[in-house]
N, C-alpha and C positions, 0 to 999 in steps of 0.2 A: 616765445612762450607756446607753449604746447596747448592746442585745443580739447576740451575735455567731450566735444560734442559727438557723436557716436553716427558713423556710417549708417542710412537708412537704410533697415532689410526691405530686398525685394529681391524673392526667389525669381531665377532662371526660365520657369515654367513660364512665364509670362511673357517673355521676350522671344520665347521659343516655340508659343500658341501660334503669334503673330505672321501672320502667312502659310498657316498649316494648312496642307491640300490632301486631297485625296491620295496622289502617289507617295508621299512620305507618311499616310496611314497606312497604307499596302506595305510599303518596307518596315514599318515599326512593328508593325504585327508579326512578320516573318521573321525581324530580330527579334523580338520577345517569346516566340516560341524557343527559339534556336536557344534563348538563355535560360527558360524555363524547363527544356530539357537536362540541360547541364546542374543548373542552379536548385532544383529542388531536391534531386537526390542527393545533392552535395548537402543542403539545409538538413535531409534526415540524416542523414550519416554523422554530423557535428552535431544534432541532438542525442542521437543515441550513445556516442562516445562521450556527451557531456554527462549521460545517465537518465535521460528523459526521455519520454516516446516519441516517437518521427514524427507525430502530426503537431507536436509543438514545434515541430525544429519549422513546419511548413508552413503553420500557421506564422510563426517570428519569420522566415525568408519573405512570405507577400504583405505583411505588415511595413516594414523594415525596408523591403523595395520601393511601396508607394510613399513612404515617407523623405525616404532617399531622394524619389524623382519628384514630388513636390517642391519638397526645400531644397534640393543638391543648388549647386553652386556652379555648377561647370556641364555642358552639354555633352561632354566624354567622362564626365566622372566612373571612378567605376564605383559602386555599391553591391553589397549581398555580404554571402559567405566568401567569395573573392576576395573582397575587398579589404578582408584585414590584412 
């Protein structure tokens, strides 16, 4: 018999606070730039081709990022415009 009771959510961020230092806030910053450069022109570009103005495309990429890296599921997920 198959149990109907449902896996408890507990986002990633949590497991991935725990032991967070200084030097892996220096490297995340340096990767979030690195992808911030890539990733946001990329967010206007797919707004404007969707027909809307760039600052919603950028406004939806840092929405959409932080909701990603909250709930994501995986500590290499990839999320953004990449990631469809």
């Amino acid at each position: 018999m198959v149990s109907s009771r449902l896996h408890p959510f507990r986002p990633r961020l949590f497991d991935a606070l725990r032991g967070y230092d200084r030097q892996r806030l220096v490297a995340d910053i340096g990767a979030g730039l690195t992808v911030g450069v890539v990733a946001l022109p990329l967010a206007m570009a797919f707004a404007i081709a969707s027909g809307v103005k760039p600052e919603q495309g950028i406004v939806t990429a840092i929405v959409a990022g932080f909701l990603i890296s909250a709930l994501g599921g995986s500590s290499v997920q990839v999320g953004g415009p990449a990631g469809a």
